[in-house]
C-alpha positions in Angstrom: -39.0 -2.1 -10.1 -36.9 -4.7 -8.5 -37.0 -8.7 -9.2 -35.5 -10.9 -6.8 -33.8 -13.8 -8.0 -36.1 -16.2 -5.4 -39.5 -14.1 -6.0 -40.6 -15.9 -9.3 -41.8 -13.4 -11.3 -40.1 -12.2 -14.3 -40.2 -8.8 -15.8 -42.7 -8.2 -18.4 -42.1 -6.3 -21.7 -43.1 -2.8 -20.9 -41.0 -3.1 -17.8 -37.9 -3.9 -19.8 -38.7 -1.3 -22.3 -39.6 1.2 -19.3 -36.0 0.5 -17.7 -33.8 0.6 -21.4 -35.9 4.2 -21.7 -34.1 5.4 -18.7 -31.1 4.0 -19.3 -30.9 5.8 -22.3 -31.8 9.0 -21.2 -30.0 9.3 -18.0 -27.1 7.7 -20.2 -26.7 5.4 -16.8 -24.3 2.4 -17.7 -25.3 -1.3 -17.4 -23.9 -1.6 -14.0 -25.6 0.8 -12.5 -28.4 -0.4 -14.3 -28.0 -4.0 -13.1 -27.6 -3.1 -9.2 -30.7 -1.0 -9.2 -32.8 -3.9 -10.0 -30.3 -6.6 -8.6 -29.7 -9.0 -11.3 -26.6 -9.7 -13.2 -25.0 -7.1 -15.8 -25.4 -9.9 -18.5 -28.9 -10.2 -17.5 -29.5 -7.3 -18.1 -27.7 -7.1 -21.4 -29.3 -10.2 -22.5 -33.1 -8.5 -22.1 -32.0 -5.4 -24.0 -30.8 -7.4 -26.6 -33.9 -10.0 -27.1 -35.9 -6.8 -27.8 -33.4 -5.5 -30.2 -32.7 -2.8 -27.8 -29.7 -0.7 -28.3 -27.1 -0.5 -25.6 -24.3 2.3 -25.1 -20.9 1.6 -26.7 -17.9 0.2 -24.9 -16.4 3.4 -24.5 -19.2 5.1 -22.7 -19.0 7.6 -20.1 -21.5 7.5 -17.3 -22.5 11.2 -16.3 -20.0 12.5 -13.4 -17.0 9.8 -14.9 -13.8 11.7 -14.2 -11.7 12.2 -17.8 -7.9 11.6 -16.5 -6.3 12.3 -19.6 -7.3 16.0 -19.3 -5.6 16.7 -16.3 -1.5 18.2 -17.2 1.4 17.7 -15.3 3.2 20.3 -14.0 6.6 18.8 -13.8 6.2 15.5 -15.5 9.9 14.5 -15.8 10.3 15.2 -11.9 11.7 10.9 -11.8 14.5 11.7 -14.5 16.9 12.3 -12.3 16.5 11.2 -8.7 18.2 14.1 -6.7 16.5 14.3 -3.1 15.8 12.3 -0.5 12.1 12.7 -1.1 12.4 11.0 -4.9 14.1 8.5 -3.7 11.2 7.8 -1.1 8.7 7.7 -4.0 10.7 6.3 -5.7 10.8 3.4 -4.0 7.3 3.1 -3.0 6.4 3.7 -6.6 8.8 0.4 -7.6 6.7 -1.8 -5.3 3.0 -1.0 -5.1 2.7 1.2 -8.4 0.5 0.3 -11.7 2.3 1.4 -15.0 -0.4 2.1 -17.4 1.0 1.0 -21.1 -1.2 0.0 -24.0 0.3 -2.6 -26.8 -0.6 -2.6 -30.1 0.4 -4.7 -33.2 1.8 -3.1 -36.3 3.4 -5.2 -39.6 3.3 -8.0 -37.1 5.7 -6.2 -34.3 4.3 -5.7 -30.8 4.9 -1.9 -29.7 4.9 -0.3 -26.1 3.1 3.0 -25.5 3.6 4.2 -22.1 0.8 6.1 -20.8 1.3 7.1 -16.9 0.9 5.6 -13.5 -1.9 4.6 -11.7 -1.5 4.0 -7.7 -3.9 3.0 -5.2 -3.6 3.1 -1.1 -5.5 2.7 1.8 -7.0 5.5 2.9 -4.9 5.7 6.1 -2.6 6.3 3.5 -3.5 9.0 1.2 -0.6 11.3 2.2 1.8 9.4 -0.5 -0.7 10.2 -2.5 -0.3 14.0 -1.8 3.6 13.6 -1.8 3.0 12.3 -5.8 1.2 15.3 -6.5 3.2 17.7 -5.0 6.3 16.0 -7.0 4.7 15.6 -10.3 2.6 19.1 -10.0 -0.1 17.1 -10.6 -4.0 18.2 -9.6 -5.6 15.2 -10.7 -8.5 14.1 -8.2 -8.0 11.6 -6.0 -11.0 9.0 -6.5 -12.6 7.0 -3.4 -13.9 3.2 -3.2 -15.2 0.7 -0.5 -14.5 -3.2 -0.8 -16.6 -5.2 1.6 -14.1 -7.2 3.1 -16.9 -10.0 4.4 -20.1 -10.4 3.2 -21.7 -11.5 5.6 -20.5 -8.3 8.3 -20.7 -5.5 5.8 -19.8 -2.9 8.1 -16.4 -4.1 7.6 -14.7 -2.2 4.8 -11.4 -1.6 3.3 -11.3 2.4 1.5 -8.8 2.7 -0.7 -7.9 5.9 -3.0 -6.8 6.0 -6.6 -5.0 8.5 -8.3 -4.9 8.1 -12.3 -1.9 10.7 -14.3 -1.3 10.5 -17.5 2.0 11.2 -18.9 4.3 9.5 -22.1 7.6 11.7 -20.7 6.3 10.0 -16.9 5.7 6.8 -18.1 9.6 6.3 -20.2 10.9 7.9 -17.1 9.6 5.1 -14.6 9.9 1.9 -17.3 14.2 3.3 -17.0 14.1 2.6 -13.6 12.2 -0.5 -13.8 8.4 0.3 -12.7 7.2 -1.7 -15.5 3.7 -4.5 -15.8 4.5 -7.8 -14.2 8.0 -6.4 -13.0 7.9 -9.0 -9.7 7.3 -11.5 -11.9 9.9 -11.0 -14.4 12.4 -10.3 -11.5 13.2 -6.8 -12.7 16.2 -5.2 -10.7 15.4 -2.3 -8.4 16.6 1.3 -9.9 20.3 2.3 -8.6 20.3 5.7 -6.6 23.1 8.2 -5.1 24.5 6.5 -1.9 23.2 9.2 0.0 19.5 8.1 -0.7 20.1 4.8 -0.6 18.5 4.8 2.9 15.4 6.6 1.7 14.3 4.7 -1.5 15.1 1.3 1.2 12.7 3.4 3.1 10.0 3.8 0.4 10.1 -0.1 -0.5 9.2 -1.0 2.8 6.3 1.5 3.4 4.9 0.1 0.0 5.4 -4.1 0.6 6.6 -4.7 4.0 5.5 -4.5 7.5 6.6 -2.6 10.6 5.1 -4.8 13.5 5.2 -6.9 16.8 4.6 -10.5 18.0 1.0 -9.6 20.3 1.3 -12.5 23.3 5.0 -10.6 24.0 4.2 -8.9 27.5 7.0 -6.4 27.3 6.5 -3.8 24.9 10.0 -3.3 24.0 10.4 -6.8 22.5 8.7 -8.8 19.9 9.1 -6.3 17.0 9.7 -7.3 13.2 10.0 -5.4 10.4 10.4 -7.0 7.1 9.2 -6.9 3.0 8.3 -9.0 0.4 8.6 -9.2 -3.2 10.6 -10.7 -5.6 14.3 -12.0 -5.3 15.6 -9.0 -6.9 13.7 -6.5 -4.2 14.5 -8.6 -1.1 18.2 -9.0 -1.8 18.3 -5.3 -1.9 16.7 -4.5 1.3 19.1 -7.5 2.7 21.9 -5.6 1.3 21.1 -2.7 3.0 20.6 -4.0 6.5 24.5 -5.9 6.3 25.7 -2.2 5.3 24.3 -0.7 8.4 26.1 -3.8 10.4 23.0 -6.6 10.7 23.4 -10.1 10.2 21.8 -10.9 6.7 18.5 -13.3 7.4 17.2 -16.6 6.2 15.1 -15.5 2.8 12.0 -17.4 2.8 9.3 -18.0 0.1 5.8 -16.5 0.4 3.9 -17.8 -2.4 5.1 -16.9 -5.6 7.0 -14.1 -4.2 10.0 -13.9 -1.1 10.0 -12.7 2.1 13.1 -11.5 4.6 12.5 -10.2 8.2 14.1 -8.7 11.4 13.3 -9.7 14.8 14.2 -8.7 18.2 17.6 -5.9 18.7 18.1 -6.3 15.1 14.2 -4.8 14.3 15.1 -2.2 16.2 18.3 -0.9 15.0 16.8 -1.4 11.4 13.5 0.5 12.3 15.2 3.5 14.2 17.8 3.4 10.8 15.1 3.3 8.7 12.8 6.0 10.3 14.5 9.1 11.7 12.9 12.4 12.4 12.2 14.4 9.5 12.2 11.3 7.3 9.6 11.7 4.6 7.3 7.9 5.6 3.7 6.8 6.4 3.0 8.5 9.6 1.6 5.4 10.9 5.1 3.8 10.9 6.9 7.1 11.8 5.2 7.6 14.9 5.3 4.4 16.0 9.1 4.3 15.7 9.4 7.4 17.0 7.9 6.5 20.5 10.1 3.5 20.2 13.3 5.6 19.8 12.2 7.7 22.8 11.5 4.1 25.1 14.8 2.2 23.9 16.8 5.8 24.6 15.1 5.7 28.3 15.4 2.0 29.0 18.7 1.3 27.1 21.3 4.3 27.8 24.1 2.3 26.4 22.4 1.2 23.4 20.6 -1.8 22.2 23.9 -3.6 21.3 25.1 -3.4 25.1 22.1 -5.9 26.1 22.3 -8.5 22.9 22.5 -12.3 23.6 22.6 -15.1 21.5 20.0 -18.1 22.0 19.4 -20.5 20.0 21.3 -19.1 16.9 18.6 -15.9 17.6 19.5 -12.5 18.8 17.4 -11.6 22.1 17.1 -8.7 24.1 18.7 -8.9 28.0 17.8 -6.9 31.1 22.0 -6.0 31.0 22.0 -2.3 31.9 18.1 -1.6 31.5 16.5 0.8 33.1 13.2 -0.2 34.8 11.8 3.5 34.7 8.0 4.6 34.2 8.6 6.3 31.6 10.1 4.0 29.8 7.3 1.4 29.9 4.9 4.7 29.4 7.2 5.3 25.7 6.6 1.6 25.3 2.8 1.5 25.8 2.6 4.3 23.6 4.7 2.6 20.6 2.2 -0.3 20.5 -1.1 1.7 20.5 0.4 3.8 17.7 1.2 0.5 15.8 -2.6 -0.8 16.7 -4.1 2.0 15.2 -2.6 1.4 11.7 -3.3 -2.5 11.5 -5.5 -3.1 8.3 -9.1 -3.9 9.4 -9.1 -7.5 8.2 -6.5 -8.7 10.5 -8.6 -9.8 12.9 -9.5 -9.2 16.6 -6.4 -7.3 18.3 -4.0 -8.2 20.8 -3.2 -6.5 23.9 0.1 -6.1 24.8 -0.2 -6.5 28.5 -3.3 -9.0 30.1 -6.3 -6.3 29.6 -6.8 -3.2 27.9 -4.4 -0.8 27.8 -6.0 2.7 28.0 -4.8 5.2 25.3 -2.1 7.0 27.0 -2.4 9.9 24.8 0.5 12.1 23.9 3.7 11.9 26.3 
C-alpha cells in the first residue's frame, strides 16, 4: 500500500489500522514504516495518533539493532600511556576525525560529564584504521555500514562510510586527558603532547584524518604540482607547522577556511614533507602510502642529489628545476604510477578527473 504525495487519494481507515497492525507486530520502527509507504515519519505518526493508536517508545529497538554497550574491551586503557609509534598514529587521527560520546546530566543544579566511549566513522576506502582501533583497544565490536546519496538526482553516486561504536568510561577519561573532547575545534583545545620520538607519527595520524595528500591536475609533469596540507583549528595547524620548521621547511602562510584554518605545502617542500611523513613501514592510509611510495622511488630516479640540489626561488615560491635531473623512463614510469595511485583514492564527489598528461594514462600496473 503506497500513496504518492501527487496521486490524490488518501488512506482510508482500515488501511491505517492494517499498517499500525504490522508495525506492531514486526516491532518495525516509524522510519521504516514511513519509507515503505513514502510519506514523512511525522505523517505517519500523526495518522497513528488521530486513531488513538499506540506507537513504540523512544527507546525502541528495531529487530536486528546492534546493542553496543554489550560488546567489552579487551584493553580499554591502551591510550593511557602513549608508548609506540602505532598510538601515537591513532592517536592522532583519533584527535581530528573522532566523536567522544559523553552524556550530561543536571544534579542540585550542577552540570556533570559522563564519558561514555568513542564513536568513529570513515570512508570505506578506509576501514583499515578502523581495524588498527580494534586491534589496539581488543575490541570486537561490529563494524556497521551506510550509503549517503551524494546527488539526488544521479543516485548511483554514493559515499559508504563505516562506523564503529565502543563503549568505555576508563576509554572515554583516557581520550578527554589528551583532549579528544565534543566541540574540541571549536573551543581550540591543544593537541595532546607525545615522546619526541612519535612526534612524527601522531603529525602523521592528524593528517590522514583532516588533511590532504594531492596534486595540481593541469601540471603535465608528474613530479611537480604536489600539496599536502590539513585543516583544523589554530591550535592543530600550528602544530603541524611546527613540525614541518623542525624537519628544516619554511613555515607557510595560515589561511582561514571557514570557521576553521588551513596551512599547505607546495612544490620541493610537499615532497620533502610527504617522503618525511610517510616512510616504509609507517603505520598510514594505504592510499597515501602507496602513493608516496612510488613518489619516493621517481624523485630517487630523477633527482640523485636530492630534491634540495634542484630548488629555485620565483616569485617568493619554491619551484622545482631540471638542475641535475635525470630524464630516464623509469623515472616518468615511477611518476605515472604516483598519480594513478593518488586518483584511485579521490573521494567520489570531487568531480570528473584530471589526467596528468593530454589523454588517458593507461594503468601502468605494478613497477
Amino acid at each position: 500500500m503506497i500513496w504518492n504525495a501527487e496521486g490524490g487519494r488518501s488512506p482510508s481507515d482500515r488501511e491505517i489500522r492494517r499498517i499500525h497492525e504490522i508495525y506492531r507486530r514486526a516491532s518495525l520502527s516509524l522510519a521504516l514504516v514511513a519509507k515503505a509507504v513514502r510519506r514523512s515519519t511525522t505523517w505517519v505518526y500523526m495518522q497513528f495518533a488521530r486513531r488513538g493508536l499506540q506507537t513504540h517508545s523512544a527507546g525502541h529497538r528495531v529487530p536486528g539493532t546492534i546493542n553496543w554497550r554489550k560488546f567489552a574491551l579487551e584493553n580499554p586503557r591502551a591510550f593511557a600511556v602513549i608508548d609506540s609509534a602505532e598510538k601515537a598514529y591513532l592517536l592522532g587521527y583519533l584527535f581530528a576525525d573522532a566523536k567522544p560520546r559523553v552524556k550530561r546530566r543536571q544534579r542540585n543544579g550542577s552540570t556533570f560529564e559522563f564519558h561514555e566511549g568513542l564513536e568513529l566513522a570513515v570512508g570505506a576506502r578506509d576501514i583499515e584504521v578502523l581495524r588498527a582501533v580494534q586491534r589496539v583497544l581488543g575490541a570486537k565490536a561490529p563494524i556497521q555500514r551506510a550509503r549517503t546519496v551524494l546527488r539526488k538526482r544521479d543516485p548511483e553516486k554514493v559515499y559508504e562510510t563505516r562506523t564503529m561504536i565502543v563503549y568505555s568510561a576508563e576509554l572515554g577519561r583516557d581520550l578527554a586527558t589528551h583532549g579528544i573532547i565534543p566541540r574540541r575545534t571549536q573551543l581550540n583545545v591543544a593537541p595532546p603532547s607525545v615522546p619526541d620520538e612519535y612526534e612524527r607519527d601522531f603529525v602523521r595520524g592528524v593528517i590522514d584524518g583532516d588533511g590532504w595528500v594531492t596534486r595540481a591536475g593541469k601540471v603535465r609533469d608528474c613530479l611537480k604540482g604536489w600539496s599536502i596540507g590539513v585543516t583544523g583549528s589554530p591550535a592543530v595547524v600550528m602544530r603541524v607547522v611546527r613540525y614541518a620548521v623542525s624537519i628544516g621547511l619554511r613555515p607557510p602562510e595560515i589561511a582561514a577556511n571557514g570557521s576553521v584554518k588551513k596551512v599547505s605545502w607546495h612544490g620541493p617542500e610537499a615532497l620533502r614533507l610527504i617522503l618525511d611523513l610517510y616512510r616504509p613501514g609507517d603505520l598510514a592510509l594505504s592510499r597515501k602510502a602507496k602513493t608516496a611510495a612510488a613518489l619516493r622511488r621517481a624523485v630517487e630516479e630523477a633527482y640523485p642529489s636530492g630534491v634540495e640540489q634542484s630548488m629555485a626561488m620565483q616569485a617568493g615560491k619554491l619551484h622545482l628545476t631540471d638542475h641535475g635531473r635525470v630524464r630516464s623512463r623509469r623515472a616518468a614510469q615511477y611518476g605515472r604510477r604516483a598519480v594513478e595511485v593518488w586518483r584511485q583514492g579521490w573521494h567520489p564527489s570531487r568531480g570528473k578527473r584530471r589526467e596528468c598528461h593530454r589523454g588517458r594514462i593507461a594503468r601502468t600496473g605494478t613497477v
